[in-house]
C-alpha positions in Angstrom: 16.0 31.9 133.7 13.7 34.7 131.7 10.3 34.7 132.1 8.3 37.2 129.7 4.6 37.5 131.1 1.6 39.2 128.5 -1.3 39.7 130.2 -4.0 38.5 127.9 -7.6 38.8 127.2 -6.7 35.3 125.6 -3.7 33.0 124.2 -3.6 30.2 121.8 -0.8 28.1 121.2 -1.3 25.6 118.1 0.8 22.8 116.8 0.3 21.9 113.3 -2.6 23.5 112.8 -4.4 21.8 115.7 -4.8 23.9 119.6 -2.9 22.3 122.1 -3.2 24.7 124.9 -5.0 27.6 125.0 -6.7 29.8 127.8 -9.2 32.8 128.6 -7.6 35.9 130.3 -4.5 35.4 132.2 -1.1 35.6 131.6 1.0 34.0 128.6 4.4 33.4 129.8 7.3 32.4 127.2 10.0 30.4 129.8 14.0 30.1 128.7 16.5 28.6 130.3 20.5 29.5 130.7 23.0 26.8 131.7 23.5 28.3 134.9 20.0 27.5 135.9 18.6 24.7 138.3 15.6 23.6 140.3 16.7 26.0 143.1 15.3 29.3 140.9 12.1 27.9 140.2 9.9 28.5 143.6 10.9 31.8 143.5 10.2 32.9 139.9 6.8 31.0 140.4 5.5 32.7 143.1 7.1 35.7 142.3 4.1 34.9 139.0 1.3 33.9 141.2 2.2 37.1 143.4 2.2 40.0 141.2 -0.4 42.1 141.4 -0.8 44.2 137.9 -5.0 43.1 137.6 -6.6 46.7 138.5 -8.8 47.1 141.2 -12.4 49.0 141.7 -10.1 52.1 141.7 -8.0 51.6 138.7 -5.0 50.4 141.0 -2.6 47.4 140.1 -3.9 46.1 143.5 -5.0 42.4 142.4 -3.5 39.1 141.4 -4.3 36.6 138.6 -5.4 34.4 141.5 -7.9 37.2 142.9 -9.5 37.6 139.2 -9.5 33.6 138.4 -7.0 33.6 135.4 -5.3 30.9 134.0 -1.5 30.8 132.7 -0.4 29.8 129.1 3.1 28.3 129.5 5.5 28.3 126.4 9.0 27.1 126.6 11.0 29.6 124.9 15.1 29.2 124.1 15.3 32.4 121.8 15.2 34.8 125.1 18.8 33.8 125.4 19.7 35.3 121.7 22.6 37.1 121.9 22.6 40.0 118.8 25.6 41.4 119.6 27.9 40.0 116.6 27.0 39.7 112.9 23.3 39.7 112.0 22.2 36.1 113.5 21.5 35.5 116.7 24.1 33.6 118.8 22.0 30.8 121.5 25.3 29.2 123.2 23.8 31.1 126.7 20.3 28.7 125.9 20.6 25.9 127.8 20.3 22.5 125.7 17.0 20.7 125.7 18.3 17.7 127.9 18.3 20.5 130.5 16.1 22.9 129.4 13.2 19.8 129.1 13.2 19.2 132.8 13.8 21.9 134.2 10.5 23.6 131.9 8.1 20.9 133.2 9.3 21.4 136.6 8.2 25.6 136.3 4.9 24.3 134.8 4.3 21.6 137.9 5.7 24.5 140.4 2.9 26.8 138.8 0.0 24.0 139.1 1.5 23.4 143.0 0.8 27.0 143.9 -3.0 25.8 142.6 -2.7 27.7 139.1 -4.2 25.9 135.2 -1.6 25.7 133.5 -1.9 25.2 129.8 1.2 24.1 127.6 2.9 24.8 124.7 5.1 21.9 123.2 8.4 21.6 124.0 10.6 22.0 120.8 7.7 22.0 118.8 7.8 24.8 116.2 4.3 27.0 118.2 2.0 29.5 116.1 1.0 31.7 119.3 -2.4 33.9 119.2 -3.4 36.1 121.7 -4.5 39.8 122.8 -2.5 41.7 124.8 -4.2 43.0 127.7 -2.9 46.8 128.5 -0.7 46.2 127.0 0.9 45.0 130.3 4.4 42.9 129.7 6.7 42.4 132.0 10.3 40.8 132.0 11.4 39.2 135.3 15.1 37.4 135.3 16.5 35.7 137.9 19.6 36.9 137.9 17.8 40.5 139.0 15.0 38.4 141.1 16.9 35.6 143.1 
């Protein structure tokens, strides 16, 4: 599982042309899948989320959470983090796990997120997603779980 959080000043995810999720300052997270993953990963990666502290305090320190600051998360499911650019000039995806598993396994991060007492706003799964946002930093930060768990 890769998990790329933006912290944002805002996000915006729109489906033709209409808003279907969008949220003030928090993160934006963009969620993929590998076949290797399962339900087991989850509770870690999303309180590993909840957890992090890269908010700056009274001092200038990464001392606070998105809890301690009251932000909300954008969740988008997100297959191309598993393109593999090694050969030729198109990505490869056979690492991506397919939507039967993918599907599940995305709502289940998104329900794992509300369970740890987080709004959660959504993307569409498969849907083809216009994102808008503003980088807040910028502060991005890549967490795997074959480095995490």
């Amino acid at each position: 599982m890769k998990v790329v959080l933006q912290k944002v000043k805002y996000a915006r995810c729109i489906v033709n042309s209409e808003i279907v999720g969008e949220i003030e300052s928090g993160y934006l997270l963009l969620v993929g899948f590998c076949d290797s993953d399962d339900e087991t990963i989850i509770a870690k990666i999303t309180k590993k989320i909840v957890d992090l502290r890269i908010y700056e305090d009274s001092f200038g320190k990464m001392n606070l959470g998105i809890k301690d600051v009251g932000g909300d998360i954008l969740s988008i499911s997100q297959f191309t983090l598993y393109a593999n650019c090694k050969k030729g000039r198109r990505p490869s995806f056979v690492k991506a796990s397919k939507p039967n598993i993918s599907k599940p396994l995305y709502e289940k991060f998104n329900q794992s997120l509300e369970n740890l007492d987080m709004k959660v706003e959504k993307g569409i799964f498969g849907a083809d997603m216009k994102l808008e946002l503003l980088n807040d930093g910028p502060c991005t930060i890549i967490l795997d779980s074959d480095e995490i768990c």
